[in-house]
C-alpha positions as CSV (number, residue, x, y, z in Angstrom):
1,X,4.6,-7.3,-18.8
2,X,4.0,-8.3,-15.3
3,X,4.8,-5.6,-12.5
4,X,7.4,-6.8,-9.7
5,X,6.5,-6.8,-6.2
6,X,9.2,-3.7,-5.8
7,X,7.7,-1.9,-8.9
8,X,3.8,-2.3,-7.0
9,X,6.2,-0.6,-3.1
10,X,7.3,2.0,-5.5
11,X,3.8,2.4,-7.0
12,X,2.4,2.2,-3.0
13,X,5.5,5.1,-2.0
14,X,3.7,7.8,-4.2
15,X,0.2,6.8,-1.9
16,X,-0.3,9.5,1.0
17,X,-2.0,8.9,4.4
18,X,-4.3,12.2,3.9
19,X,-3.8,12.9,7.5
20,X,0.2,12.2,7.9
21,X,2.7,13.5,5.1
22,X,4.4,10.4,4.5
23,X,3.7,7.5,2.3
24,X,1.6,4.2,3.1
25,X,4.8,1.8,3.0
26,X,7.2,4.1,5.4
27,X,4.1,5.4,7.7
28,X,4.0,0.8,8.1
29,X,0.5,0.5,6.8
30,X,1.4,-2.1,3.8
31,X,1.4,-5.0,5.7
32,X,1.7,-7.1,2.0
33,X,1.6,-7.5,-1.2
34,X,0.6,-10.6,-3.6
35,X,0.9,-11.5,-7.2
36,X,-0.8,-13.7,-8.8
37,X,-1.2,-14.5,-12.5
38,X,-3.7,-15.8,-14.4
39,X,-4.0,-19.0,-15.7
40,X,-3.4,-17.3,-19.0
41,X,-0.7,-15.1,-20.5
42,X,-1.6,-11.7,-21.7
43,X,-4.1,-11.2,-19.4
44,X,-2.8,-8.9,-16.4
45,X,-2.0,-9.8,-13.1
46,X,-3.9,-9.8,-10.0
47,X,-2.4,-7.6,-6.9
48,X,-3.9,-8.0,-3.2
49,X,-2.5,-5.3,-1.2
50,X,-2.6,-6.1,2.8
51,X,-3.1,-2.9,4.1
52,X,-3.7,-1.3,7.6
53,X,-4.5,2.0,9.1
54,X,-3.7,4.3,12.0
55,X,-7.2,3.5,13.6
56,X,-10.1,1.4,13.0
57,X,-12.6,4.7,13.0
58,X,-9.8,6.2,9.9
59,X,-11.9,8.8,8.1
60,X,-9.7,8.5,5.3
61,X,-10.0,4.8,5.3
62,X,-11.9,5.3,1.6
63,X,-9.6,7.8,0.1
64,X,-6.9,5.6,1.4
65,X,-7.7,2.3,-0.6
66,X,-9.3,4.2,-3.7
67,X,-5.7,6.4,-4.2
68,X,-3.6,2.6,-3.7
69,X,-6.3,0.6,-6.1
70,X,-6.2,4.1,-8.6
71,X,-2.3,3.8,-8.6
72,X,-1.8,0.4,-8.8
73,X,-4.6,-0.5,-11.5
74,X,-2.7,2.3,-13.7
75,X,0.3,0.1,-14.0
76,X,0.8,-1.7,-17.3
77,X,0.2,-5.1,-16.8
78,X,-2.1,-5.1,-13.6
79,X,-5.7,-6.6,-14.3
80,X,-6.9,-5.8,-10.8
81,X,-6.4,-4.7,-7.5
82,X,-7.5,-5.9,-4.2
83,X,-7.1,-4.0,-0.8
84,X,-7.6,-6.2,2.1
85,X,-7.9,-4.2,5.1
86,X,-6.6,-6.0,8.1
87,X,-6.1,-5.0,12.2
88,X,-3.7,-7.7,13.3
89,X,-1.0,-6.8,14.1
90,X,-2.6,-3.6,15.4
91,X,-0.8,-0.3,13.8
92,X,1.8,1.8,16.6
93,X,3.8,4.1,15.7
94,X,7.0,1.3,15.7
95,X,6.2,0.6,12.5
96,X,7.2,3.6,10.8
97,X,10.6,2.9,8.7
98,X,13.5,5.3,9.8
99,X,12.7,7.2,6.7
100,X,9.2,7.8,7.5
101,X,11.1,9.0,11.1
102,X,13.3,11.5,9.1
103,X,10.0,13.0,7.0
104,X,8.6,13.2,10.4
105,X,11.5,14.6,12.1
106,X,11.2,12.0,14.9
107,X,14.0,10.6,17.0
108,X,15.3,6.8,16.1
């Protein structure tokens, strides 16, 4: 069974900047997610993750994509994963979803 794109946010949710106690998707690293199937049934999906981080010199940058590629590739139905880290747009703090604001008891 082929994951949907909201089952691979939730999946993304439960991955942790390292250095910031919220999640990849409400921290506004995900930038994207694709799906793509092979040309045959049965066979798993392919998911490329568009990802970004805080900084270009991230120490975590490793831990970062090995905990979203160990997450993802543990979902039924997922063949393989790709992280594509990407700088454009740049990261700021903007990006943060109002819930990431709450978890880091910032004003709106």
């Amino acid at each position: 069974m082929q994951p949907t794109t909201e089952e691979i946010f939730a999946a993304l949710r439960t991955c942790r900047d390292p250095e910031i106690p919220i999640n990849l998707v409400d921290l506004g690293l995900v930038y994207g997610v694709e799906i793509t199937a092979p040309p045959s049934a049965g066979e798993g999906v392919e998911v490329q993750v568009r990802l970004t981080l805080t900084s270009t010199g991230c120490p975590m940058s490793h831990s970062i994509v090995g905990e979203v590629q160990r997450k993802l590739q543990a979902m039924p139905g997922v063949r393989t994963v790709r992280v594509v880290i990407v700088w454009e747009p740049a990261w700021h703090p903007g990006l943060i979803s109002d819930e990431g604001r709450r978890q880091l008891q910032l004003a709106s």
